[in-house]
TORDO-268525 format. One record per residue (C-alpha): x, y, z; residue number from 1. Coordinates in pm, 1 decimal. Layout:
BEGIN
- X; Y; Z; NUM
...
***
This chain:
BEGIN
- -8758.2; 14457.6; -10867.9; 1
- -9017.6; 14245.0; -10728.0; 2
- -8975.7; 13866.8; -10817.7; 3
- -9278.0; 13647.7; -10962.0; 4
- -9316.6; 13231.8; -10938.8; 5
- -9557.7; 13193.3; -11208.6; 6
- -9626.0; 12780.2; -11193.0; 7
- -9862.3; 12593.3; -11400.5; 8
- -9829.2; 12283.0; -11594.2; 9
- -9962.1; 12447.7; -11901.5; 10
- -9719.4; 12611.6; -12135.4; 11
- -10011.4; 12826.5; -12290.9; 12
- -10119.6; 12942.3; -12039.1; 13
- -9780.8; 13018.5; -11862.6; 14
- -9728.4; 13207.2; -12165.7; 15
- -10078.5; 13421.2; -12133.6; 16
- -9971.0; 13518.4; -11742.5; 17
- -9608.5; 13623.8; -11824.2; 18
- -9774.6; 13864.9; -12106.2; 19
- -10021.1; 14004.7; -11863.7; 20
- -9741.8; 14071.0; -11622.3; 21
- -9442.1; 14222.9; -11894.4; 22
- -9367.4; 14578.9; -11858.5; 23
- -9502.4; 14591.0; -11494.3; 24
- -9154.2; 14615.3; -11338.4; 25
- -9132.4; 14229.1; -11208.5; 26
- -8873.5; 14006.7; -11240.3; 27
- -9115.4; 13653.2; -11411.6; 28
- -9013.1; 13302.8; -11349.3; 29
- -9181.9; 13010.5; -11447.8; 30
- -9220.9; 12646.7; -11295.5; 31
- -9459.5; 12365.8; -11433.8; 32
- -9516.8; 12148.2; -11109.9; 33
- -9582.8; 12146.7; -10791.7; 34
- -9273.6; 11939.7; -10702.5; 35
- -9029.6; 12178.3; -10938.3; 36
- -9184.3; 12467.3; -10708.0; 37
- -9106.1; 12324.1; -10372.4; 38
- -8748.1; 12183.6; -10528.0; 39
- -8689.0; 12584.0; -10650.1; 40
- -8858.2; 12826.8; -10382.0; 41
- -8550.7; 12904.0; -10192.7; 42
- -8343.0; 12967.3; -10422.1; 43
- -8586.0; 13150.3; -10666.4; 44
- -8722.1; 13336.0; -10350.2; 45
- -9038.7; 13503.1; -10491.7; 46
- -9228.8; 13789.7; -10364.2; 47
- -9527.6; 13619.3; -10474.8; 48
- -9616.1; 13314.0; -10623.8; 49
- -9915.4; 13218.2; -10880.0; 50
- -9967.9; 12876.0; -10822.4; 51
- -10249.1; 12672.0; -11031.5; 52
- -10476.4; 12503.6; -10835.0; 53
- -10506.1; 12160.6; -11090.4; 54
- -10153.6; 12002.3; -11183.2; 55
- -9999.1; 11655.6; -11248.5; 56
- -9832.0; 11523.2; -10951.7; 57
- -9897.8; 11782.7; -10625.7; 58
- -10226.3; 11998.9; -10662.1; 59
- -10172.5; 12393.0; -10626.9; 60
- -10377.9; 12332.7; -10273.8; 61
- -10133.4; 12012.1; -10123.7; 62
- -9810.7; 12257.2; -10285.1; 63
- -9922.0; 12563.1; -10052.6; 64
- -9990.4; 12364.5; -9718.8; 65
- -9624.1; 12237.5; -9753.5; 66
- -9478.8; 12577.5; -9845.7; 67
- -9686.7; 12711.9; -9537.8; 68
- -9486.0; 12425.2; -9343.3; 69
- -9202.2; 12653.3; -9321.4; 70
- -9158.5; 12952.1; -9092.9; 71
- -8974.3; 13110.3; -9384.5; 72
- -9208.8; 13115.4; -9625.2; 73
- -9533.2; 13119.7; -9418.4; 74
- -9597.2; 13484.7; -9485.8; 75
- -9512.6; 13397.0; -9874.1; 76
- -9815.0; 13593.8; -10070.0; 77
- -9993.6; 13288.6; -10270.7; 78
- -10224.1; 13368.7; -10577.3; 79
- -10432.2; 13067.6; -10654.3; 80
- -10499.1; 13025.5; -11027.1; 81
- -10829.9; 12808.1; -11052.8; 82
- -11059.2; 12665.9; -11347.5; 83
- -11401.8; 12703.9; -11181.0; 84
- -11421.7; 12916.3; -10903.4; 85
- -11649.8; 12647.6; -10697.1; 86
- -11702.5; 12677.9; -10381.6; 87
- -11588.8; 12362.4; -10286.3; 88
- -11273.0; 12489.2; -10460.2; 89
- -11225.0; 12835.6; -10313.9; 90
- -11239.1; 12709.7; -9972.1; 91
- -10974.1; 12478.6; -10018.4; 92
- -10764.1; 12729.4; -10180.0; 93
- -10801.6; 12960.0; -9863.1; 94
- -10755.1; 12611.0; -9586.0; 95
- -10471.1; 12551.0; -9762.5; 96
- -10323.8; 12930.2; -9683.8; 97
- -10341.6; 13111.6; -9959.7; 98
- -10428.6; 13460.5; -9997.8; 99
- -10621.1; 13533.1; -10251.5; 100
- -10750.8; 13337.7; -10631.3; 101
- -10844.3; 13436.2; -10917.6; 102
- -11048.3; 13225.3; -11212.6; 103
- -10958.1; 13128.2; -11608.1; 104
- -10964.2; 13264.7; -11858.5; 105
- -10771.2; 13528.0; -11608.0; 106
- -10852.4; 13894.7; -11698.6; 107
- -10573.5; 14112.4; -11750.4; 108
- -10617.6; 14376.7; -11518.8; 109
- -10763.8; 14207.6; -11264.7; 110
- -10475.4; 13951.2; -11244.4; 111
- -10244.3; 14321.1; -11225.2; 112
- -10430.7; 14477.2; -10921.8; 113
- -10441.4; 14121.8; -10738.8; 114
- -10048.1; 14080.0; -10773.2; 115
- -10009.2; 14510.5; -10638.6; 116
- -10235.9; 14445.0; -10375.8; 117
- -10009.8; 14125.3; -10247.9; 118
- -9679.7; 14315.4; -10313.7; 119
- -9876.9; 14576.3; -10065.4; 120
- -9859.1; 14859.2; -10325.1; 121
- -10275.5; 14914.8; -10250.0; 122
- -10282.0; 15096.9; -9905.7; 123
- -10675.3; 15198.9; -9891.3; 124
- -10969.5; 15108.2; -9979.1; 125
- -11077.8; 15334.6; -10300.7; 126
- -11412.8; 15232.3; -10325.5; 127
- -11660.4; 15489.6; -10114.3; 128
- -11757.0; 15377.2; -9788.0; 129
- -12078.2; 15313.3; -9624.8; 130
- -12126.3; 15336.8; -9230.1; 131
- -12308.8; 15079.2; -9104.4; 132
- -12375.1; 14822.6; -8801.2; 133
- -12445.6; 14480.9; -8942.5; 134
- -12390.4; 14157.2; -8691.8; 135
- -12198.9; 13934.1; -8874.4; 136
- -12055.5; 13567.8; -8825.9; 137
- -11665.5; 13522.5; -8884.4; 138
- -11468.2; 13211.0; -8896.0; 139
- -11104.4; 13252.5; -8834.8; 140
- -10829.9; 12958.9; -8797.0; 141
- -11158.2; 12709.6; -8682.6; 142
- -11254.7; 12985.7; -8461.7; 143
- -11627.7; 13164.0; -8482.4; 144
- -11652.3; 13526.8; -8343.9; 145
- -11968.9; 13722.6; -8367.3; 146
- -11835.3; 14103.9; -8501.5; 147
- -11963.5; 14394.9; -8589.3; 148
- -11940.4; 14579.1; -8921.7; 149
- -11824.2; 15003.3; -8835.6; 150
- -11810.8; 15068.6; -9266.3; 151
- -11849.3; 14845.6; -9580.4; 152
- -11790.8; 14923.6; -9915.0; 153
- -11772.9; 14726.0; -10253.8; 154
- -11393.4; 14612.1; -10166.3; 155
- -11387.5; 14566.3; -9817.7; 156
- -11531.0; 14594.6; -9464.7; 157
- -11424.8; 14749.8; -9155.9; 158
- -11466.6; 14505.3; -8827.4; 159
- -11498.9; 14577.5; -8474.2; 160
- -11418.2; 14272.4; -8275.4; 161
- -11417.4; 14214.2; -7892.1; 162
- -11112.2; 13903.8; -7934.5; 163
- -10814.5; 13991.6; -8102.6; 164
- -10797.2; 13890.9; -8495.1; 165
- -10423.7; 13832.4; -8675.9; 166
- -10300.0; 14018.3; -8933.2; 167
- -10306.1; 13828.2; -9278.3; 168
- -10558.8; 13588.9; -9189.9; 169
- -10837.0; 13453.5; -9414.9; 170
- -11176.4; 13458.4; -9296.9; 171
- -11513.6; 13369.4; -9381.5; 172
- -11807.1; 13645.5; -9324.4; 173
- -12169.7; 13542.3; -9317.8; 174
- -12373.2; 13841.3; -9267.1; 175
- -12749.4; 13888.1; -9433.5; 176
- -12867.0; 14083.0; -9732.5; 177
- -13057.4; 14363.8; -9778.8; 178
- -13323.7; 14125.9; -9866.5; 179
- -13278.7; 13861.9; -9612.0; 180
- -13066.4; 13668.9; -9799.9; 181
- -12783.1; 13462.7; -9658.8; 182
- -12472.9; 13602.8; -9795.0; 183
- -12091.9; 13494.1; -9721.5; 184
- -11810.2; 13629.3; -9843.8; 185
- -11425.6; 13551.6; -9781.0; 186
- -11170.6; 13821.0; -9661.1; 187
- -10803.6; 13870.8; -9546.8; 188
- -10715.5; 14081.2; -9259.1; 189
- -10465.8; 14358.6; -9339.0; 190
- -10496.4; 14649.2; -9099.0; 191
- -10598.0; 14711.8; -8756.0; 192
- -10725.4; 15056.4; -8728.3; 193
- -10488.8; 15339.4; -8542.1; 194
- -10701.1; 15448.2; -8239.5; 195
- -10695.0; 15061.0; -8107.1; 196
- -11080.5; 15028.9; -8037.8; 197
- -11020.0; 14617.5; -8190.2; 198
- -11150.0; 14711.4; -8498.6; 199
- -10966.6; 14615.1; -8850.0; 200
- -10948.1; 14661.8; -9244.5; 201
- -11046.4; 14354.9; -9412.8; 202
- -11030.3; 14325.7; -9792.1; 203
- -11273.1; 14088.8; -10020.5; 204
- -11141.5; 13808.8; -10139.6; 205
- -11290.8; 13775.9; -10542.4; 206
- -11630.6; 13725.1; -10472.6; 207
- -11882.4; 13492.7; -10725.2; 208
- -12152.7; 13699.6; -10935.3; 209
- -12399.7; 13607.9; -10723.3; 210
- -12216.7; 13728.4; -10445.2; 211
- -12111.7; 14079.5; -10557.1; 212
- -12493.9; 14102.0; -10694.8; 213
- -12603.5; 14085.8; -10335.6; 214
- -12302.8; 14296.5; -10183.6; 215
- -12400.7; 14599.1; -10430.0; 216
- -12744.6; 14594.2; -10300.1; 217
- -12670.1; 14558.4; -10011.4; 218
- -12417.8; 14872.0; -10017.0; 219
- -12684.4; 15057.0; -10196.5; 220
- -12969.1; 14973.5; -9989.6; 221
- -12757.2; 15083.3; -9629.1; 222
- -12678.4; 15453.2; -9845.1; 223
- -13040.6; 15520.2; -9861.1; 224
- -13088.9; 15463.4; -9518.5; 225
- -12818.1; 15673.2; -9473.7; 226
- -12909.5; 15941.5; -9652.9; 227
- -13300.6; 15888.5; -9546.8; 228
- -13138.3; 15928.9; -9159.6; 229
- -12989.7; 16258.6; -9289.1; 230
- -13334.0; 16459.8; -9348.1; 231
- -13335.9; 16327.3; -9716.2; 232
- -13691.4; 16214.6; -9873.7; 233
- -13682.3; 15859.6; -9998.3; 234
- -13713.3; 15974.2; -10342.3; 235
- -13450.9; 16182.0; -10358.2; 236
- -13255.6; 15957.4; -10164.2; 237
- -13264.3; 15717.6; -10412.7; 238
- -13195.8; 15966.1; -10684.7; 239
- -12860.2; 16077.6; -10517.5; 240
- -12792.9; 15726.7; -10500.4; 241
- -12840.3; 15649.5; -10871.7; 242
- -12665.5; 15979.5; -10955.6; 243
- -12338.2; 15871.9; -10746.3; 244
- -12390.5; 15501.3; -10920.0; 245
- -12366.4; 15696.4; -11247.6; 246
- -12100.1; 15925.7; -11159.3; 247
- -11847.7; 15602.2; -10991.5; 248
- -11904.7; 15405.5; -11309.0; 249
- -11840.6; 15703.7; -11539.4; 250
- -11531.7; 15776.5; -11289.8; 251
- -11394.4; 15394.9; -11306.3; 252
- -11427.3; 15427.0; -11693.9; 253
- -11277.1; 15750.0; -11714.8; 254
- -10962.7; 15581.4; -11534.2; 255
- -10986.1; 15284.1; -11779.1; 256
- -10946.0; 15446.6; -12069.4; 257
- -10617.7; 15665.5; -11950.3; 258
- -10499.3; 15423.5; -11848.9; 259
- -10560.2; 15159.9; -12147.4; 260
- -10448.8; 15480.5; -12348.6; 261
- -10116.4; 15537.0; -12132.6; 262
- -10025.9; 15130.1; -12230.3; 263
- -10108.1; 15236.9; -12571.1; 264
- -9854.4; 15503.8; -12592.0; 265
- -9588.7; 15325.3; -12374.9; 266
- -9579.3; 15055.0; -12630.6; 267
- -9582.8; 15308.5; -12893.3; 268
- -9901.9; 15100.8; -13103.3; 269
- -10027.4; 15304.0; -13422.5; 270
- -10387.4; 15225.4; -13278.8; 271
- -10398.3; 15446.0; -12957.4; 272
- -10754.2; 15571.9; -13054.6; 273
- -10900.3; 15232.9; -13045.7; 274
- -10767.8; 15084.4; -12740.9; 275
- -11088.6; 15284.7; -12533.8; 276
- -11291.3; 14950.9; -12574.5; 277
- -11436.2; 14660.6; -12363.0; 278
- -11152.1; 14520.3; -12154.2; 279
- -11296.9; 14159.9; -12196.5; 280
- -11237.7; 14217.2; -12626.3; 281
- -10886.5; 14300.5; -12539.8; 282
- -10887.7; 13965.4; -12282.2; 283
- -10980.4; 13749.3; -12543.6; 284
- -10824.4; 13894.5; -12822.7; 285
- -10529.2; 13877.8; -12656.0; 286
- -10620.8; 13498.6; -12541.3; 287
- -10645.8; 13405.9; -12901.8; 288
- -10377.8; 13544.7; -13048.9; 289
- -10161.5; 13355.5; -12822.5; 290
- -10380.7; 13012.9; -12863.2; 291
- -10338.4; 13032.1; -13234.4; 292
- -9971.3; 13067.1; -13199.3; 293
- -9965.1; 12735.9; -13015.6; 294
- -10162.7; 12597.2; -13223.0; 295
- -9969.0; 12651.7; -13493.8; 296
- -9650.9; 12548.7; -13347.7; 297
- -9664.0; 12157.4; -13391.8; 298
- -9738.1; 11960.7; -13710.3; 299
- -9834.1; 11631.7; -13459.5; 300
- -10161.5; 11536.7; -13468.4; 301
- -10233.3; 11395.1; -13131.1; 302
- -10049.0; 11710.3; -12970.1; 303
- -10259.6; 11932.4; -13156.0; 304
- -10569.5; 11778.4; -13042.8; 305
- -10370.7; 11792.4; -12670.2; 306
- -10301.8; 12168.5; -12744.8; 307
- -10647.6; 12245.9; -12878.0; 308
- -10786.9; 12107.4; -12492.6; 309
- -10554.3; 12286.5; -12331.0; 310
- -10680.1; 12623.3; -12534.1; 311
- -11056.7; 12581.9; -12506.9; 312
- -10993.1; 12488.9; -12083.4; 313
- -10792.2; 12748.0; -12029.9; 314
- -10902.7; 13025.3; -12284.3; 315
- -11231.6; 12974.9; -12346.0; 316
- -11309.2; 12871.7; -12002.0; 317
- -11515.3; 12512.8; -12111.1; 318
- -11557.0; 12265.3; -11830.0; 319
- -11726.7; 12033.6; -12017.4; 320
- -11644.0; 11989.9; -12429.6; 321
- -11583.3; 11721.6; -12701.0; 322
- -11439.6; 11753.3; -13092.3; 323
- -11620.0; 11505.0; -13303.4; 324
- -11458.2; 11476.8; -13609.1; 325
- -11653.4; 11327.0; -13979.6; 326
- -11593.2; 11050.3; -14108.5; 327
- -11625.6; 11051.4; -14504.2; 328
- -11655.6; 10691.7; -14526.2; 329
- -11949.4; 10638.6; -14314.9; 330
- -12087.6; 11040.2; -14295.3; 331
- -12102.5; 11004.6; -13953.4; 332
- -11951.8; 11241.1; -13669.3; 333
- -11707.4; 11046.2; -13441.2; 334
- -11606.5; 11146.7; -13094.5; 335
- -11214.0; 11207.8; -13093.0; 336
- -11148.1; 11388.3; -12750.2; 337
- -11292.9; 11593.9; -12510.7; 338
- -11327.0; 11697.2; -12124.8; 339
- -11598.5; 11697.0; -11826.6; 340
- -11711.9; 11349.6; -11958.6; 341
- -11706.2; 10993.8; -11712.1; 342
- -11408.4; 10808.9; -11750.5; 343
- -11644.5; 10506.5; -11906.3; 344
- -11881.4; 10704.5; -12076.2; 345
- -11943.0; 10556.2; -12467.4; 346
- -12046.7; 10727.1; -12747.0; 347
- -12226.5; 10718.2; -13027.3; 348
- -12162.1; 10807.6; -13379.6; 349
- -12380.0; 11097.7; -13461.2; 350
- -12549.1; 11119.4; -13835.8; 351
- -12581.6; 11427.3; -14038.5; 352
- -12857.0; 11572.6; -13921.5; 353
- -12907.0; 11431.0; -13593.7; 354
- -12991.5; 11679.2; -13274.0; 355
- -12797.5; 12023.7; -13272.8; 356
- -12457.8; 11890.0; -13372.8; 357
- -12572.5; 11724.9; -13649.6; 358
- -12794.5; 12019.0; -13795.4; 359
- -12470.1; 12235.2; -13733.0; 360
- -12288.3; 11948.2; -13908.4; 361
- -12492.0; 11979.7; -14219.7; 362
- -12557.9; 12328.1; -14257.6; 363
- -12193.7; 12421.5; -14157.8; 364
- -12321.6; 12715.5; -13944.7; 365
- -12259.4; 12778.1; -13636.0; 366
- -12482.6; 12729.0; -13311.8; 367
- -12543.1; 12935.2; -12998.6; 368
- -12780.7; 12849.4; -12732.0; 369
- -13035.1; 13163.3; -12715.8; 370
- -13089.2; 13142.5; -12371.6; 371
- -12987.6; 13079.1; -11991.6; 372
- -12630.7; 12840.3; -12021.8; 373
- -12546.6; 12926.4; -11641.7; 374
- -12663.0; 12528.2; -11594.7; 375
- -12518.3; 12418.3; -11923.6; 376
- -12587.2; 12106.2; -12079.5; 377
- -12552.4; 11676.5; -12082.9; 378
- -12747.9; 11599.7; -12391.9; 379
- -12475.9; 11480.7; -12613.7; 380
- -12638.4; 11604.5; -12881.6; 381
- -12724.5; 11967.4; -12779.6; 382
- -12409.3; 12149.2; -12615.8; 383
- -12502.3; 12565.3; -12568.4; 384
- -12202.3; 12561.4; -12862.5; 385
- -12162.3; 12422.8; -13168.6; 386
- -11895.1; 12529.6; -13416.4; 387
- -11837.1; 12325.9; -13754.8; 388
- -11439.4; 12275.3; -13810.7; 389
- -11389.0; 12411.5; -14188.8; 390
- -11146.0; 12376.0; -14481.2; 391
- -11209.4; 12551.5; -14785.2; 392
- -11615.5; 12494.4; -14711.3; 393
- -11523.9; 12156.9; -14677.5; 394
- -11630.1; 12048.7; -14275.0; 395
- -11409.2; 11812.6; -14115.2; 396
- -11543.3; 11784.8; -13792.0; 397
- -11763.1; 11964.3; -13499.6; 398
- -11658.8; 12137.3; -13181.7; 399
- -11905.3; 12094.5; -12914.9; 400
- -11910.2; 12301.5; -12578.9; 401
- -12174.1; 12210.6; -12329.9; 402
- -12089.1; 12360.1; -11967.1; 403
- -11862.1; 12685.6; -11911.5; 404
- -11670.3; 12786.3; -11546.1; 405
- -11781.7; 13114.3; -11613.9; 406
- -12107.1; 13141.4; -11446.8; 407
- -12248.0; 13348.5; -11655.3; 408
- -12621.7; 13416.8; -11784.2; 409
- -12623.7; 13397.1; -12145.6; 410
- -12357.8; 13425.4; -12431.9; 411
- -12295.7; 13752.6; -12569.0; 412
- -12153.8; 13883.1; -12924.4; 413
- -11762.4; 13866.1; -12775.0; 414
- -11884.3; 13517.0; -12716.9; 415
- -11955.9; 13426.0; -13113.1; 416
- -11658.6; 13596.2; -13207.1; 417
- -11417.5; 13430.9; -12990.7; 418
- -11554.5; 13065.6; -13075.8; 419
- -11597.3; 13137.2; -13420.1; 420
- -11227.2; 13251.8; -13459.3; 421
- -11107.8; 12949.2; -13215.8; 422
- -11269.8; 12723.4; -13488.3; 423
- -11115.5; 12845.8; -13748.7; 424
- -10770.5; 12812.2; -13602.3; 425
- -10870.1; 12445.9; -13475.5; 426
- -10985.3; 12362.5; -13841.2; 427
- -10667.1; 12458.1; -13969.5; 428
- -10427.4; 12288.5; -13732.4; 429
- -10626.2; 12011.4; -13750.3; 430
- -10613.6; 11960.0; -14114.3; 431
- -10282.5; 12067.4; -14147.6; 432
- -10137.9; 11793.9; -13879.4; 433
- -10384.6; 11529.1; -14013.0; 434
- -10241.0; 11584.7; -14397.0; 435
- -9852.0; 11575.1; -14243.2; 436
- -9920.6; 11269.8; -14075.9; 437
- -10100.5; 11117.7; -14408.6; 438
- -9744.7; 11243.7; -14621.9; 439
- -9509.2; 11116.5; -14366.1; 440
- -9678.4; 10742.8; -14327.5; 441
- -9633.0; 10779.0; -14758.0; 442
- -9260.3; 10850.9; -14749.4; 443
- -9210.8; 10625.5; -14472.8; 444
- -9398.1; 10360.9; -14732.1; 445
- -9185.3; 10454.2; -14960.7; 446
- -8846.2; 10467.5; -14806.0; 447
- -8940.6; 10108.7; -14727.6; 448
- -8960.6; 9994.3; -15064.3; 449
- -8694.7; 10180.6; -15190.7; 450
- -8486.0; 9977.0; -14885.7; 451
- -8627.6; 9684.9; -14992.5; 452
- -8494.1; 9715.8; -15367.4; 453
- -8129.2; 9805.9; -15289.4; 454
- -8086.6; 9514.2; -15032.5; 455
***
């Protein structure tokens, strides 16, 4: 059974990766530093290890440079678990030795095939394959060789390379569009090809939207050439190549609902018929049910507010946020935590009314930003999000998002669900911990007193 070092300083979210994992045949440890890792590796002796990148004490990065230190665990496969994805980021994940990373909020099956393709259980490229010459520029260990592409495809690339390249090395690729534009994308060698003409397998390390945007058309664009070189018109070149688009998404959906079906009946659910849905509603479904559950689990205010951070980080995938709670006294909104935000940075209490928190404030409705949040926002007082914490109607304070990790485009309808339901738990746990606290300062008051009167 193969054994999994799951390490992050995060309970929650330790919690979210050992459910994703269960009932995959793997043995599941957990760690919560960097220094408990390198104290534990030998004798835990994992097959592979998700390390987070961001952790009190030793970064994920600084953790797998020292566990690449040793010639026993240099060929250790290393999953880095990161917030943003950033460039900036990735490439330190990849200096540092790992082998591949994957973003939060993590998606379930994506996080599965990443951790089969390390134990080696993926032995081929399924996606089709495109032949094609393309020049393209390749760093490997501060080396740059000028290769040549022999096939490409949506998962990986076949190289032909006059030097030698080693087995299980990352690299970085910078080839050019099918529009001229620059694109790079970062790989790990796994196989050199039988017939020994220098030429290996390399596989694509999780590339960015924009990236795999430019890949696919890419891919596409190098098919109708293909087929044009074949005898094929242009026209009906193309129209193949929208037919096989249609038929390799209807294929890959096809093998997502057996096999979301097959998980169904496994665990022997009474909803089997349902499960055939969007596999980012079953991410975050899944995300909140286990956020609530935490949230739940402590009647202390300031680890609430702690927990409620940790959820809307890690779950929600918010790099920037704040929770502004109301004051009665004064009517005013008052800033009581948050994240993404200078160290000295002052604010401001906000009136009823004022900007989009305050409007969402007073009409206790919740606010979405109808439009392009890829940038996000730094007006205090107009985040892309703004959900009103609620009691019985009653609002008790305002949770404000204003930049995502996720690069994406716009919000969508899983979007309003998820923060809507996230509020609600917030509200509650928030409330709940805030009255506890108010009761236990009265019997502590009143303990006192009664001391007082039987000295």
């Amino acid at each position: 059974m193969p054994k999994i070092l799951l390490v992050d300083d995060v309970d929650l979210f330790l919690e979210l990766e050992r459910s994703y994992l269960e009932g995959c045949g793997y043995d599941l440890i957990t760690a919560s530093s960097g220094e408990e890792t390198l104290q534990r590796l030998d004798k835990i002796a994992p097959d592979v290890l998700l390390l987070d990148y961001y952790m009190p004490g030793i970064n994920g990065d600084e953790v797998c440079r020292l566990i690449r230190r040793s010639s026993k665990w240099e060929k250790l496969p290393i999953l880095m678990v990161t917030a943003a994805g950033k460039p900036e980021e990735v490439q330190s994940c990849l200096d540092a030795g790992c082998d591949d990373y994957i973003t939060k909020p993590v998606n379930k099956q994506e996080l599965r095939e990443k951790v089969e393709r390390l134990l080696g259980n993926v032995q081929r490229r399924t996606a089709e394959r495109i032949e094609v010459k393309l020049p393209i520029q390749l760093q490997e260990n501060g080396h740059l060789h000028v290769v040549t592409s022999k096939d490409i495809s949506s998962s990986g690339i076949c190289l032909k390379s006059q030097l030698p390249l080693e087995e299980n090395t990352t690299v970085e690729m910078r080839l050019e569009g099918a529009g001229g534009e620059p694109l790079t994308l970062y790989g790990r060698i796994k196989r050199k090809a039988e017939d020994d003409d220098g030429s290996c397998g390399v596989y694509f390390i999780y590339p960015d939207q924009k990236s795999k945007k430019l890949l696919d058309h890419l891919i596409r664009s190098k098919k109708v050439e293909q087929l044009k070189k074949e005898g094929v018109d242009e026209r009906l070149s193309r129209r193949l190549q929208a037919l096989e688009d249609e038929c390799s998404q209807l294929r890959t959906e096809q093998d997502d609902a057996l096999r979301r079906i097959g998980e169904l009946e496994q665990e022997n659910l009474d909803f089997a018929n349902q499960l055939v849905q969007v596999e980012d509603v079953n991410n975050n479904l899944t995300n909140l049910y286990i956020a609530s559950s935490r949230l739940h689990s402590t009647l202390d205010r300031e680890e609430t507010l702690e927990i409620i951070k940790e959820v809307v980080i890690n779950f929600v995938g918010a790099e920037k946020f704040a929770v502004f709670l109301f004051d009665k006294t004064t009517e005013h909104l008052q800033f009581e935590t948050g994240e993404g935000f200078e160290d000295d940075e002052i604010f401001s209490d906000i009136k009823l009314g004022d900007g989009v928190i305050g409007q969402a404030a007073e009409s206790s409705e919740n606010y979405f930003y109808d439009g392009p949040i890829s940038e996000g926002s730094d007006d205090i007082l107009a985040p892309i999000v703004a959900i009103p914490l609620l009691i019985h109607g009653q609002m008790i304070g305002i949770l404000a998002i204003y930049r995502l990790f996720i690069q994406k485009e716009q919000l969508e309808s899983i979007d309003y669900q998820l923060f809507s339901m996230l509020g609600e738990h917030a509200a509650s746990a928030l409330f709940s911990s805030t009255l506890y606290g108010h009761s236990e300062r009265k019997r502590q008051t009143y303990q006192g007193f009664v001391d007082l009167l039987l000295k």
